[in-house]
C-alpha positions as CSV (number, residue, x, y, z in Angstrom):
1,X,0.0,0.0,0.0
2,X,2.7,2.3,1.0
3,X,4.5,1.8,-2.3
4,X,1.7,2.2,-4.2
5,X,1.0,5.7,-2.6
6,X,4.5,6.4,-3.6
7,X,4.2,5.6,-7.2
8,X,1.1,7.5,-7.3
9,X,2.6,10.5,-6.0
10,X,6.2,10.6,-8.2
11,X,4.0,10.0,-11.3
12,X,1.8,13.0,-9.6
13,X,5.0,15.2,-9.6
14,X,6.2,14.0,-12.9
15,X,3.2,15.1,-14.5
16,X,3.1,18.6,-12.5
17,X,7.2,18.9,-13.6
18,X,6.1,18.2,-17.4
19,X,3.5,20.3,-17.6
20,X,5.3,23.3,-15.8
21,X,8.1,22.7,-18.5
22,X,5.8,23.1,-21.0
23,X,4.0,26.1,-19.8
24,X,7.6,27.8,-19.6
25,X,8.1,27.6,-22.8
26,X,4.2,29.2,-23.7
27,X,4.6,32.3,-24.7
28,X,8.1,32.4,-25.9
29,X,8.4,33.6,-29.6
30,X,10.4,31.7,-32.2
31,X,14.0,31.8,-32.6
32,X,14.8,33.7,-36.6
33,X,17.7,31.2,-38.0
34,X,19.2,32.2,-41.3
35,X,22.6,30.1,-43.0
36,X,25.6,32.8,-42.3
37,X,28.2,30.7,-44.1
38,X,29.2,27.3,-45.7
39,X,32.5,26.3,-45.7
40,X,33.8,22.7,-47.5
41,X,35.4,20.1,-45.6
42,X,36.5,16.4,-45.9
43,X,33.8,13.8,-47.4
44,X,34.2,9.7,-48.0
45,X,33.4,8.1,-50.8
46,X,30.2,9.4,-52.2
47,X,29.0,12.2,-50.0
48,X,29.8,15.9,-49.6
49,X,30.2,17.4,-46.4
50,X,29.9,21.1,-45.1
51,X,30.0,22.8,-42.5
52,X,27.3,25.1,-42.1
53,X,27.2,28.4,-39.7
54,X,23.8,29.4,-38.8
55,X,22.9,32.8,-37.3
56,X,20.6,32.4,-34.8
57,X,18.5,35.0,-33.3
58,X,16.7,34.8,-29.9
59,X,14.0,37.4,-29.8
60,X,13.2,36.9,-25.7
61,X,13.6,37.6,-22.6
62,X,15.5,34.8,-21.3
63,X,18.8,33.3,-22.9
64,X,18.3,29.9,-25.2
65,X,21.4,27.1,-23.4
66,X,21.4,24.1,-25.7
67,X,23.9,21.6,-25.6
68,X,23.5,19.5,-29.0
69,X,22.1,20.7,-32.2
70,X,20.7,18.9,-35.4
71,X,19.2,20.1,-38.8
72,X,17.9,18.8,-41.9
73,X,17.7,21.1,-45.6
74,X,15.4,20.4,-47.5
75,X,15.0,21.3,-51.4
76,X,11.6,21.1,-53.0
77,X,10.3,19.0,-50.4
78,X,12.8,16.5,-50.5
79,X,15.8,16.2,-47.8
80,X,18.9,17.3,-49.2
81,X,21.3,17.4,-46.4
82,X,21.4,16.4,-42.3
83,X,23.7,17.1,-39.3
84,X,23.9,17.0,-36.0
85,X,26.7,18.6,-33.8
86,X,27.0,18.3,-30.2
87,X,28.3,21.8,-29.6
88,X,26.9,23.7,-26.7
89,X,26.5,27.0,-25.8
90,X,23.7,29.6,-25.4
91,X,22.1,32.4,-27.4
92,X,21.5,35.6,-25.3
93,X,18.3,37.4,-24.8
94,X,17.8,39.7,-27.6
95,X,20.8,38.3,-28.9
96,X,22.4,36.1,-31.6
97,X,25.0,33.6,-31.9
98,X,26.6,32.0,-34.6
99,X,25.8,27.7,-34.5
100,X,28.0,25.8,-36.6
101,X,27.0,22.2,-37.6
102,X,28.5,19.5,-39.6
103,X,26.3,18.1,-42.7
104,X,26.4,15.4,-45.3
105,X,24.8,15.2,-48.5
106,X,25.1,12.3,-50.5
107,X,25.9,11.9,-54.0
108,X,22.7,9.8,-54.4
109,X,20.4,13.3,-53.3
110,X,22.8,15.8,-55.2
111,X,21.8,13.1,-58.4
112,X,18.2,13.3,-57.9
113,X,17.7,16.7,-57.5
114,X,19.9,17.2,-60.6
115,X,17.3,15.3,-62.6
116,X,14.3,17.1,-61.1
117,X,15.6,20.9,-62.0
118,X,16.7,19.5,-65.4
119,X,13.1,17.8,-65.9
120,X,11.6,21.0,-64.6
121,X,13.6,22.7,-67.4
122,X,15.9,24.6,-65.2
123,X,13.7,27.5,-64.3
124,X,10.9,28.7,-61.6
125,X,11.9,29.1,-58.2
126,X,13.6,26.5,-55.8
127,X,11.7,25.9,-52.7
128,X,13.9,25.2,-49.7
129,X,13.6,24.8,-46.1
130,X,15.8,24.4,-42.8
131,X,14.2,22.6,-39.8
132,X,16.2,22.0,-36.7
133,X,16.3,22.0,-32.7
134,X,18.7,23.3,-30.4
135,X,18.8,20.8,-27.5
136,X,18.1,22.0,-23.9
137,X,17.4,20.4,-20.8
138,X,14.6,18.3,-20.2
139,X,11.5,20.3,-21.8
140,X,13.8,23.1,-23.0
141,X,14.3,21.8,-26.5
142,X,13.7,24.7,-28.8
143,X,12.8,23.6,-32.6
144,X,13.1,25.9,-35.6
145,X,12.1,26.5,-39.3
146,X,12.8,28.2,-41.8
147,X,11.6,28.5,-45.2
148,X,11.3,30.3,-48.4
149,X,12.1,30.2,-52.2
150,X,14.6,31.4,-54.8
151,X,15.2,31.8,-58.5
152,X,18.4,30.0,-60.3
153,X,19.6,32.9,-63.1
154,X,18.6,32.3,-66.4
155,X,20.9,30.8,-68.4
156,X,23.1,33.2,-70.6
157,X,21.6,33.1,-74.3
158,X,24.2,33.6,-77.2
159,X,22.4,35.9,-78.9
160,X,23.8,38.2,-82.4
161,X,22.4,41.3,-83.0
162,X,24.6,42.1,-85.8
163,X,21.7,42.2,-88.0
């Protein structure tokens, strides 16, 4: 009986712990993460590797602390490249900070994409999108997204006016 009671009353405080967590993090607006930089580095085989830098900007009150990040691009709705990184650090409040995360792309994704823009003809905008979390302590994971679209140039026409 006495055990019982005790069960009852950790998985009382449990659920009174989770759903204080969550209601800390009500309220809080989203974190703005853009791609600062890309730098090259080291690949195997059949995969390219980069190491992105990503700006991000916390927009509250409190500072974000995350110790471990992963992200995954996407390119017209299709994953084009994944990291993780198990970096820590924090963001301030009203502040930025610069992430920077290891990804891979393989050759396979770099293929297929190549065939879709060349099936598509080259032309109309690229959808894209970045999706990630910063890991926090328990209930203080923070996810974000980004997305949007842009245009490849046209390609250059030889053209001869020379009449």
């Amino acid at each position: 009986m006495i055990a019982r009671n005790l069960i009852s009353v950790i998985l009382l405080a449990v659920v009174l712990l989770a759903s204080g967590g969550c209601a800390t993090l009500q309220g809080r607006d989203p974190l703005q993460v853009t791609v600062a930089g890309i730098e090259p580095l080291q690949g195997q085989g059949l995969e390219l590797r980069m190491l992105v830098k990503l700006r991000v900007q916390n927009p509250n009150d409190t500072p974000v602390n995350y110790n471990g990040v992963a992200v995954e691009m996407n390119v017209q709705g299709k994953t084009f490249a994944t990291g993780v990184s198990d970096a820590d650090g924090n963001v301030p409040r009203f502040g930025d900070a610069i992430v920077s995360v290891p990804v891979t792309v393989s050759a396979f994704r770099m293929a297929g994409q190549a065939v879709e823009m060349i099936r598509r003809g080259g032309s109309g905008p690229i959808a894209y999108e970045l999706k990630g979390k910063l890991n926090g302590s328990t209930f203080n994971s923070i996810r974000f997204r980004t997305q949007g679209e842009f245009d490849l140039p046209a390609p250059a026409t030889d053209r001869d006016d020379r009449g």
